[in-house]
N, CA, C and O of each residue as an XYZ file, in Angstrom:
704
protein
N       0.851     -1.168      0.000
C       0.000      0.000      0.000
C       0.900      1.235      0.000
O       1.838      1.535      0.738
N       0.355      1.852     -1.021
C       1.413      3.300     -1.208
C       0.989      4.731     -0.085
O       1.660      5.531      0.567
N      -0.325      4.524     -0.283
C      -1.126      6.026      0.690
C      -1.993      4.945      1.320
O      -1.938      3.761      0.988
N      -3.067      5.610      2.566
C      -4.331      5.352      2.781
C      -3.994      5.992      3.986
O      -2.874      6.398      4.298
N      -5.477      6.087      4.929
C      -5.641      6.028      6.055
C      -6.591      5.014      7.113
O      -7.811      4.855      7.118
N      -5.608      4.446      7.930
C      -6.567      3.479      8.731
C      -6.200      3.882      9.854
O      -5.189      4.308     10.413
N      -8.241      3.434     10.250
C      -8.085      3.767     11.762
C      -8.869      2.370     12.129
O      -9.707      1.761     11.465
N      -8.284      2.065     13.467
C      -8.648      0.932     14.461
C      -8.396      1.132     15.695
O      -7.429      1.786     16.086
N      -9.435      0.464     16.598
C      -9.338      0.852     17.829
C      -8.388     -0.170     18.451
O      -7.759     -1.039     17.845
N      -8.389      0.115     19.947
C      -6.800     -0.698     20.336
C      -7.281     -2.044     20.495
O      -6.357     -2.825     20.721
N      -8.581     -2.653     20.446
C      -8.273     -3.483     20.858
C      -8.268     -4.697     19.626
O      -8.121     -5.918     19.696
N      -8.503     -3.752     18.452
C      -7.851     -4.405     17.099
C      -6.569     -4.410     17.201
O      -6.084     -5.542     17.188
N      -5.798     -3.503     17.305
C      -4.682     -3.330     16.893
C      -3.916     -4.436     18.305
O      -2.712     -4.691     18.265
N      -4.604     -4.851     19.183
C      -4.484     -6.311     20.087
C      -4.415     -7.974     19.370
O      -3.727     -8.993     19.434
N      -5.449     -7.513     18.774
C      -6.042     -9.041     18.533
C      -5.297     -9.651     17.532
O      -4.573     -8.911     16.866
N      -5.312    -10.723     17.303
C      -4.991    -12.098     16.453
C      -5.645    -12.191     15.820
O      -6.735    -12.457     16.327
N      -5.648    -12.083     14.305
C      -6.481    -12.795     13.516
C      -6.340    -14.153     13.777
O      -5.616    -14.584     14.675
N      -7.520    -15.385     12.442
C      -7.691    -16.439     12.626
C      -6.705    -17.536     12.133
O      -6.771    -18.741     12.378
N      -5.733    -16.846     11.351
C      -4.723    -17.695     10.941
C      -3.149    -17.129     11.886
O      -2.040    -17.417     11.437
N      -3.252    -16.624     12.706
C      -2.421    -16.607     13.491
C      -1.565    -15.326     13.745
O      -0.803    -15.043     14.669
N      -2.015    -14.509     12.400
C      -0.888    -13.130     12.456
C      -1.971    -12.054     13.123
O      -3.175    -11.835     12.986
N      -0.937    -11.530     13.880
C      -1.557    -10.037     14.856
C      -1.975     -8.860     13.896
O      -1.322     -8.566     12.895
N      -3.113     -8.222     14.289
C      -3.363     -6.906     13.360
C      -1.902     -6.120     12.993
O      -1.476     -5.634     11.945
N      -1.260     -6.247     14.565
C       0.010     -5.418     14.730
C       1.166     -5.954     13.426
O       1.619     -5.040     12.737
N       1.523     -7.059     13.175
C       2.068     -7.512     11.837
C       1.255     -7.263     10.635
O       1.812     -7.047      9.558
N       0.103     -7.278     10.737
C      -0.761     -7.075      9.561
C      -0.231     -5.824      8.752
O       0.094     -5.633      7.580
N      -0.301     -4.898     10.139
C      -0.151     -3.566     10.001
C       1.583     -3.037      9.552
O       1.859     -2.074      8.836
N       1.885     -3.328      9.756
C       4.118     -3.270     10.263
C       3.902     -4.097      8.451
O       4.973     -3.792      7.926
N       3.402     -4.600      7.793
C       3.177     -5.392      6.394
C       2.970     -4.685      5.589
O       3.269     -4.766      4.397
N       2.161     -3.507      6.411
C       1.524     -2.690      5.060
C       3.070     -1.313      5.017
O       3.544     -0.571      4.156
N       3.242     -1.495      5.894
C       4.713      0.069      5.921
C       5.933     -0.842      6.060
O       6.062     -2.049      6.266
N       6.713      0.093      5.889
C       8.234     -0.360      6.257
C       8.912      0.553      7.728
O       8.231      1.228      8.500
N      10.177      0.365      7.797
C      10.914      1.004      9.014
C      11.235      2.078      8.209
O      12.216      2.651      8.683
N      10.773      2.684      7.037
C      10.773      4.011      6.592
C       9.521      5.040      7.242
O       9.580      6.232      7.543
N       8.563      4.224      7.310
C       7.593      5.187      7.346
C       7.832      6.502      8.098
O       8.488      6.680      9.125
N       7.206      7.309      7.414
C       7.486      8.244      8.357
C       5.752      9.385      8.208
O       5.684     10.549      7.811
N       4.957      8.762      8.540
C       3.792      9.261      8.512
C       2.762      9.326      9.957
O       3.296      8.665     10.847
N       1.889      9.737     10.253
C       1.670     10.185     11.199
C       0.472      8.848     11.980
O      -0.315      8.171     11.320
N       0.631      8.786     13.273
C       0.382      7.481     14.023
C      -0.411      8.507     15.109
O       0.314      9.225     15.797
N      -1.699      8.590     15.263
C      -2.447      9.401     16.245
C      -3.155      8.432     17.267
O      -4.174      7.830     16.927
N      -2.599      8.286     18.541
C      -3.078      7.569     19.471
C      -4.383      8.514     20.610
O      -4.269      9.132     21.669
N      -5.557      8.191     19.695
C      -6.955      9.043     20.396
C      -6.906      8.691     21.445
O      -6.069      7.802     21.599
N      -7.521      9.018     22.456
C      -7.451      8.018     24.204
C      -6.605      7.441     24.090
O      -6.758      6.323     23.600
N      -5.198      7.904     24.492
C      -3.936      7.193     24.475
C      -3.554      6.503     25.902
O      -2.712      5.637     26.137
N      -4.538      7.238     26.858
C      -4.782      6.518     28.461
C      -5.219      5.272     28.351
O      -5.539      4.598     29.330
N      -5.276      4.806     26.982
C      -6.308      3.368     27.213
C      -4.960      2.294     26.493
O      -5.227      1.228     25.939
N      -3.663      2.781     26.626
C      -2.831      2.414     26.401
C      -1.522      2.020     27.854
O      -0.396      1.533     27.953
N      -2.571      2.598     28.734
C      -1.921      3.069     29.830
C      -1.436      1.728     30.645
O      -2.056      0.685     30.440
N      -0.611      1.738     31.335
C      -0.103      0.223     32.007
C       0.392     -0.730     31.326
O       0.419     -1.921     31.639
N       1.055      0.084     29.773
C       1.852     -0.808     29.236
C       3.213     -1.232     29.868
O       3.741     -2.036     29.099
N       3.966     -1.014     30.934
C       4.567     -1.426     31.558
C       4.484     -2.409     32.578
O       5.493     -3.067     32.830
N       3.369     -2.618     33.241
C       2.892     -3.566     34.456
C       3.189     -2.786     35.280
O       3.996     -1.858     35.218
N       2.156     -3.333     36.605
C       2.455     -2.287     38.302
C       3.082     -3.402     38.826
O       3.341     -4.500     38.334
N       3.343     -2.756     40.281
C       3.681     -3.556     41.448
C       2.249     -3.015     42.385
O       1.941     -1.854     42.652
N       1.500     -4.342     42.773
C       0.328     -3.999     43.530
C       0.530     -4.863     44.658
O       1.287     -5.805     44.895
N      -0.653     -4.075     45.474
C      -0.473     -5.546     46.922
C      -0.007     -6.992     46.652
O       0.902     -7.648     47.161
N      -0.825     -7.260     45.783
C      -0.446     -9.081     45.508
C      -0.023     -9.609     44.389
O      -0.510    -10.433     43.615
N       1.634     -8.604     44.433
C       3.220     -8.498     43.239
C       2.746     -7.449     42.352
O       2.218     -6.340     42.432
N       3.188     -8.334     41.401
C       3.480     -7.627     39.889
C       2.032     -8.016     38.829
O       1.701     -9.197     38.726
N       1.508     -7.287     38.334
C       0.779     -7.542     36.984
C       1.675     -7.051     35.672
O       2.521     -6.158     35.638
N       1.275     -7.808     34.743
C       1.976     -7.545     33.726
C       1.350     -6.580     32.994
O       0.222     -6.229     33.339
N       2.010     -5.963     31.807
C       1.504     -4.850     30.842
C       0.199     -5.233     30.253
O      -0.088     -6.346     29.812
N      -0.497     -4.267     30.292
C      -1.579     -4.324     29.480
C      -1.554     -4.943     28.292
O      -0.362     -4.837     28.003
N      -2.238     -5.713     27.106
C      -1.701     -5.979     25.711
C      -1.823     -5.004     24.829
O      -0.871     -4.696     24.112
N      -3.131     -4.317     24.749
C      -3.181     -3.108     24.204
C      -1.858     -2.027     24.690
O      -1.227     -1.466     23.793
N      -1.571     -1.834     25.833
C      -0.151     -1.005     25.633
C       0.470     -1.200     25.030
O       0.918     -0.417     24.192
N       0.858     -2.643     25.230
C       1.883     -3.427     24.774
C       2.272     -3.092     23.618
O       3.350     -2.555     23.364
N       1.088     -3.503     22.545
C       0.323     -3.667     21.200
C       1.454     -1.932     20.645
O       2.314     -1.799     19.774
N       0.813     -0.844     21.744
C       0.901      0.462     20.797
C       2.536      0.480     20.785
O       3.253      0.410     19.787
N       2.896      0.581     22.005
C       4.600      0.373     22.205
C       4.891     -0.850     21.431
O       5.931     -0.441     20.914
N       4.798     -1.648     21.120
C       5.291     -2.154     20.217
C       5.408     -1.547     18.480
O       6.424     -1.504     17.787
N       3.992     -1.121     18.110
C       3.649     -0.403     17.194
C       4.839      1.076     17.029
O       5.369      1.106     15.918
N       5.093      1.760     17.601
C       5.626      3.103     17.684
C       7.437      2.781     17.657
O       8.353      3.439     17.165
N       7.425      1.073     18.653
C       9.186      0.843     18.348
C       9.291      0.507     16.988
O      10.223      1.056     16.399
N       8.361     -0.484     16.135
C       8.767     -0.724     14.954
C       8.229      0.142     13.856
O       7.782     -0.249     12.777
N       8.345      1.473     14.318
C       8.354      2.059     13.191
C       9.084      3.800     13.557
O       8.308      4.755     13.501
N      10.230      3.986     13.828
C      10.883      4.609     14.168
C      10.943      6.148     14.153
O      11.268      6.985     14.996
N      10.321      6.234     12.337
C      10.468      7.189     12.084
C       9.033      7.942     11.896
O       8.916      9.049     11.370
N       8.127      7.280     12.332
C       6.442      7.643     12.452
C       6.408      9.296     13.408
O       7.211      9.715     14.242
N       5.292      9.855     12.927
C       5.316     10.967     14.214
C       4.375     10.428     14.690
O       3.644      9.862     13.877
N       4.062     10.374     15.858
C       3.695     10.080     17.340
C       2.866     11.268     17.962
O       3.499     12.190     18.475
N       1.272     11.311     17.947
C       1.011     12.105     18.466
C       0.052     11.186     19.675
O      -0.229     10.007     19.461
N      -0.398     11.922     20.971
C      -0.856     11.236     21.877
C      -2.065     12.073     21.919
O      -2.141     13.142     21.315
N      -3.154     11.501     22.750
C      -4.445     12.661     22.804
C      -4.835     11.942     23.942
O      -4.623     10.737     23.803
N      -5.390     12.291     25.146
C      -5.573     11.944     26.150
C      -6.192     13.027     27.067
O      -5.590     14.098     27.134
N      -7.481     12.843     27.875
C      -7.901     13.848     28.768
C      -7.267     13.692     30.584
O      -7.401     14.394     31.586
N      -6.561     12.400     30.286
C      -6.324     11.908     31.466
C      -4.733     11.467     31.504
O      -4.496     10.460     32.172
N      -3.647     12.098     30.874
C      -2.370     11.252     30.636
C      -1.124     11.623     31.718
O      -0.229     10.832     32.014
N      -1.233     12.739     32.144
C      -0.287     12.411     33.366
C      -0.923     12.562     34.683
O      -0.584     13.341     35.574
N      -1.785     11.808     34.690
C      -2.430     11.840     36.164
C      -1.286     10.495     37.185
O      -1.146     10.690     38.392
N      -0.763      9.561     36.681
C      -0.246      8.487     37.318
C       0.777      8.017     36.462
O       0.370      8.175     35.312
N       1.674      7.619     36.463
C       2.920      7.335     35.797
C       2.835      5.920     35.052
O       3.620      5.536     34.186
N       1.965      5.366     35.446
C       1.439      3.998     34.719
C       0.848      4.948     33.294
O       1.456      4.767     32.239
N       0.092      5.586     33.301
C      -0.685      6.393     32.562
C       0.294      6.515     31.428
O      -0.126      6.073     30.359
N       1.685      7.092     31.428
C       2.531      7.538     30.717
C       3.770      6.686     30.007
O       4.712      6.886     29.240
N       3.150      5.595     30.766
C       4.213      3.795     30.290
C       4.127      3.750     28.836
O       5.114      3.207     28.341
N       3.222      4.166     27.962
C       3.275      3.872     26.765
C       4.262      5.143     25.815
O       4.848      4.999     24.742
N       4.160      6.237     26.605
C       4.477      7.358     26.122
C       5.877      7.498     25.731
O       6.364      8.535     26.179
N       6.723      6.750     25.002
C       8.338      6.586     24.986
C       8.486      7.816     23.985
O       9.588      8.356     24.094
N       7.710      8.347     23.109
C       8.185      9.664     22.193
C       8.289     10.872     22.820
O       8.826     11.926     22.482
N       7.546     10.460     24.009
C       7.843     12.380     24.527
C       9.098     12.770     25.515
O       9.051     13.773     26.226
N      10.443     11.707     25.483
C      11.122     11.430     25.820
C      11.968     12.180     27.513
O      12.898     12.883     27.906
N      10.626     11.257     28.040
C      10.980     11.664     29.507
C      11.768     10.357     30.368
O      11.583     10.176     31.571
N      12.624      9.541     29.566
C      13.896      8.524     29.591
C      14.408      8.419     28.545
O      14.097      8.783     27.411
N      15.524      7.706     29.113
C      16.591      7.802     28.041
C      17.460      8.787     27.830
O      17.474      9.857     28.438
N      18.361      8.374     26.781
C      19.817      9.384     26.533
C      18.982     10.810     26.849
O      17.777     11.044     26.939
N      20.248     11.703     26.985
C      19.890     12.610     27.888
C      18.796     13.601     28.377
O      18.560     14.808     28.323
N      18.152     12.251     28.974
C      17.128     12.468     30.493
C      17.817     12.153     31.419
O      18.938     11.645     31.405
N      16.894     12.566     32.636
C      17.134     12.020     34.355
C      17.131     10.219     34.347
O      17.657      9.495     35.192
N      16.504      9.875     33.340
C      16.225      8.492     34.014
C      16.378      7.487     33.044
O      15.374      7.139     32.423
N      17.820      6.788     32.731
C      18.134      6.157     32.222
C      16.921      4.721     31.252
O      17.161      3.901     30.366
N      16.080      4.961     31.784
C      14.751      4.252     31.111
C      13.509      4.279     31.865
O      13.173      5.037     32.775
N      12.861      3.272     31.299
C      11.206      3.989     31.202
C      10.882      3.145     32.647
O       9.659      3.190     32.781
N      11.610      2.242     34.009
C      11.559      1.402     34.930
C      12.053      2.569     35.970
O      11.292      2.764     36.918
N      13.192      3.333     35.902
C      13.841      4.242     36.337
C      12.835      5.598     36.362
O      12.595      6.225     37.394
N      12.362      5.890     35.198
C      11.098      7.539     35.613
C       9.957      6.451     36.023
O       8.988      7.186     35.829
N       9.333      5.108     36.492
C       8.540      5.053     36.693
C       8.379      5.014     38.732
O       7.457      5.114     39.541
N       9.616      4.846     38.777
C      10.219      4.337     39.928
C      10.399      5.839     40.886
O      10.213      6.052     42.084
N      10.889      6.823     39.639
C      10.959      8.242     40.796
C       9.679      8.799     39.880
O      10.055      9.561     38.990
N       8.634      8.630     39.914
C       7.398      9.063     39.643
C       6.345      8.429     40.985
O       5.590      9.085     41.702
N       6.549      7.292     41.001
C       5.901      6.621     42.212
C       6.162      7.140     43.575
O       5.257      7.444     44.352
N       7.861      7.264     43.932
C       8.045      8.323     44.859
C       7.645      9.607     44.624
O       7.510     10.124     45.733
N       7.426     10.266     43.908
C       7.012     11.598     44.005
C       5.962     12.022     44.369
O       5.776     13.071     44.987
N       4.895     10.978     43.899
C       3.770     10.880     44.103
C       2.557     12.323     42.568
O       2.777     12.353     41.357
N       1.746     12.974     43.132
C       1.144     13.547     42.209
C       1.570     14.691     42.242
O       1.096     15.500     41.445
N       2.459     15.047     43.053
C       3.346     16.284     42.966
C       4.805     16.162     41.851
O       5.421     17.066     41.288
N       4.979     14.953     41.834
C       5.856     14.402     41.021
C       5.467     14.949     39.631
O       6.000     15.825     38.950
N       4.090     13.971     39.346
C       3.240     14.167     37.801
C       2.925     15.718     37.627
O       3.076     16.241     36.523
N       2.515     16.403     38.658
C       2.552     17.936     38.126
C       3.542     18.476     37.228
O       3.490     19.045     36.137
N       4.843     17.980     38.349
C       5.906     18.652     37.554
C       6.427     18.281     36.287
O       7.046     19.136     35.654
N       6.201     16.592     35.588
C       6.231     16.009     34.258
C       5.504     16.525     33.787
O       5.759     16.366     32.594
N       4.250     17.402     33.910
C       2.973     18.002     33.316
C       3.326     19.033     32.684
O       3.362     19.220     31.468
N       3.710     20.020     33.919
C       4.390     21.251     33.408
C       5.284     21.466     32.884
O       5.237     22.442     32.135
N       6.687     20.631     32.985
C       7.888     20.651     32.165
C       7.485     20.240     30.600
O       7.990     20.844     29.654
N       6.350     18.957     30.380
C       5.946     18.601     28.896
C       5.175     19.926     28.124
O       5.023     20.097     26.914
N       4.776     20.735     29.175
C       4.099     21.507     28.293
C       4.838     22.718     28.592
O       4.258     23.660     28.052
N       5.584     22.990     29.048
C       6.744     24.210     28.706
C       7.356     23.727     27.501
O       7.351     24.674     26.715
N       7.744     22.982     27.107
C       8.568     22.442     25.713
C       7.445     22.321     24.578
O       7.853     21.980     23.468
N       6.290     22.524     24.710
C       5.275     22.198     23.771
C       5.197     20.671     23.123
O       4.928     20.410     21.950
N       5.511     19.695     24.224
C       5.041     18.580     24.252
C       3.879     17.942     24.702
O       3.482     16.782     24.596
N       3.295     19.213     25.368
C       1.770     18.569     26.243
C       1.054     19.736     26.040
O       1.712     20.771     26.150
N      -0.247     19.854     25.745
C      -1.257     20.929     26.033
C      -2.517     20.128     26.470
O      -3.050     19.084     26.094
N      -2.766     21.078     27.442
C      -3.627     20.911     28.650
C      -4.883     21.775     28.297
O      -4.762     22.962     28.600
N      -6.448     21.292     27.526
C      -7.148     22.724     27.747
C      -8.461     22.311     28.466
O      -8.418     21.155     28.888
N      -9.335     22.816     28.648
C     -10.176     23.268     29.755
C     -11.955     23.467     29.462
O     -12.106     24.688     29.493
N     -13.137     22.910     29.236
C     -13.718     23.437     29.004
C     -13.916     25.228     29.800
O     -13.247     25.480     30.803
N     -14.751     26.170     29.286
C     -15.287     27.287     29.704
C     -16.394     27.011     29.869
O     -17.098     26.545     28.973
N     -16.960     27.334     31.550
C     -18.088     27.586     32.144
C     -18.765     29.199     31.905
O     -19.594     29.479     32.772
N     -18.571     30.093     31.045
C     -18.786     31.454     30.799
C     -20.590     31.217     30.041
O     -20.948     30.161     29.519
N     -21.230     32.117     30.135
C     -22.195     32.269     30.342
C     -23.190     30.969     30.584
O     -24.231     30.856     29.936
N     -22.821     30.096     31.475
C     -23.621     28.814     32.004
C     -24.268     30.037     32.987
O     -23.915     31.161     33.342
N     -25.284     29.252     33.185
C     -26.458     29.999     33.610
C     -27.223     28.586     34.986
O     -27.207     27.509     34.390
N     -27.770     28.394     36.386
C     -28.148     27.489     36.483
C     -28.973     27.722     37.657
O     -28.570     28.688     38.306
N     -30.130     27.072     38.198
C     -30.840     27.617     39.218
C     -30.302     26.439     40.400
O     -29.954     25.321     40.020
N     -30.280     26.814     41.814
C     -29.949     25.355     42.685
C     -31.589     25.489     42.805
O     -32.330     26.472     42.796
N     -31.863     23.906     42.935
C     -32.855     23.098     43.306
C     -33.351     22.321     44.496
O     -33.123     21.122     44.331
N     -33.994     22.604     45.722
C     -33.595     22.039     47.051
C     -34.559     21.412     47.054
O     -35.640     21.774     46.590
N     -34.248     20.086     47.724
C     -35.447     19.165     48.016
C     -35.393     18.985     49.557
O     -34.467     18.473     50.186
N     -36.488     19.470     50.030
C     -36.952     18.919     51.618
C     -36.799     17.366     51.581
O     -37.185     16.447     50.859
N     -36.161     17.496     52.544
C     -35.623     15.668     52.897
C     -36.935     14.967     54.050
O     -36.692     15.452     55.155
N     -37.674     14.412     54.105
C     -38.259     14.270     55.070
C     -37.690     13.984     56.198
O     -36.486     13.838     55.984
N     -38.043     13.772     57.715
C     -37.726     13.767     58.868
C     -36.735     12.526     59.116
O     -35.620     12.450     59.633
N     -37.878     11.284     58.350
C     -37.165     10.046     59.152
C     -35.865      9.707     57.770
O     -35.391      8.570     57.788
N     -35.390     10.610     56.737
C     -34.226     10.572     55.855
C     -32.981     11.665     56.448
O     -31.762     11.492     56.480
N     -33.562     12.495     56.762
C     -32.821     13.667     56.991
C     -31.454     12.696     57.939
O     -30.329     12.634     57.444
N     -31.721     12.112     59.094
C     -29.949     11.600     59.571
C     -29.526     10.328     58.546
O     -28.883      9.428     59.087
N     -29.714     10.236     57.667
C     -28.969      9.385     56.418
C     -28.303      9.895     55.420
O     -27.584      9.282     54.631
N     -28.733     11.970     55.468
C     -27.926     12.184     54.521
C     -27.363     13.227     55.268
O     -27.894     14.312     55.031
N     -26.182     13.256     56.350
C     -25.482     14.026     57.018
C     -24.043     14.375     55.833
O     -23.798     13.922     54.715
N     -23.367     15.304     56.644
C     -22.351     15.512     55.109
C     -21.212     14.343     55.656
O     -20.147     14.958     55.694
N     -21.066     13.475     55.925
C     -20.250     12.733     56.687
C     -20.354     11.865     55.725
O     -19.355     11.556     55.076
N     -21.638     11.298     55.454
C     -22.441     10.235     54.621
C     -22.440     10.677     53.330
O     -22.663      9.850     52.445
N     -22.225     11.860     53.037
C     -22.167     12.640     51.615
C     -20.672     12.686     51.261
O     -20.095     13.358     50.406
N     -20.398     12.169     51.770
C     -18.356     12.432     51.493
C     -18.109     14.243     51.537
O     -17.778     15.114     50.732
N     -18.421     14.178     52.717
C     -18.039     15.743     53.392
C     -18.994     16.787     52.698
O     -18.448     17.889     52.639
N     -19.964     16.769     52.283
C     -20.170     17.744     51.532
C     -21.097     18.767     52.440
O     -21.473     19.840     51.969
């Protein structure tokens, strides 16, 4: 194939066909290690935990769909790489798939992607702020916002009757 555009969701770009080859070879069939055309990962959070955690009870392994995209993005080198995500540096698992926006490796802090996941976990979400803000000082990340400007809305109160009223204390409301 000389041109086209395909789109598939991840959990095609997962699966096995019936004679044994992965969409992911299907795909790596149709390009070469030339390509150099553009690879847009929509909800790229759903790529997220392509590395595996350490949880109470050990290790889980990588997601396959991560897997799938990181695999996808190593064998093809010269692809541009864009990510889209409403949710991508909230947790450092989140960002396991993310090897183009090169926050490891040659000269980074963290010799690989085990190493920033490791001082991301210590940092905690003060950590991810600061990967947030440094990606988007370089114009690697933009962050935008809906606008609440002329929303308009009335509050609505409902009398609780007597024998409800101690069931919905703000304690029971998650503080509210």
């Amino acid at each position: 194939m000389t041109s086209g555009i395909l789109f598939l969701t991840y959990a095609t770009l997962r699966s096995v066909r019936q004679d044994n080859i992965s969409r992911l070879q299907q795909i790596l069939g149709w390009t070469d290690t030339e390509f150099e055309g553009v690879i847009l990962f929509d909800e790229s959070h759903a790529m997220g935990n392509a590395a595996g955690t350490q949880g109470d009870f050990g290790t889980a392994k990588g997601s396959e769909q991560g897997l799938a995209g990181v695999r996808l993005q190593n064998a093809l080198p010269r692809a541009r790489i864009a990510y889209v995500s409403a949710t991508g540096a909230t947790k450092p698992e989140n960002l396991s798939y993310a090897s183009r926006l090169g926050l490891w490796g040659a000269g980074t802090g963290f010799t690989d992607r085990n190493a920033f996941m490791a001082a991301m976990d210590g940092g905690g979400i003060a950590a991810m702020e600061i990967v947030a803000r440094d990606l988007k000082a370089t114009g690697l990340y933009t962050a935008r916002a809906l606008s609440f400007a002329g929303v308009e809305y009335d509050p609505l109160k409902h009398p609780l009757s007597p024998d409800r009223s101690p069931s919905m204390t703000p304690s029971r409301m998650g503080g509210r």
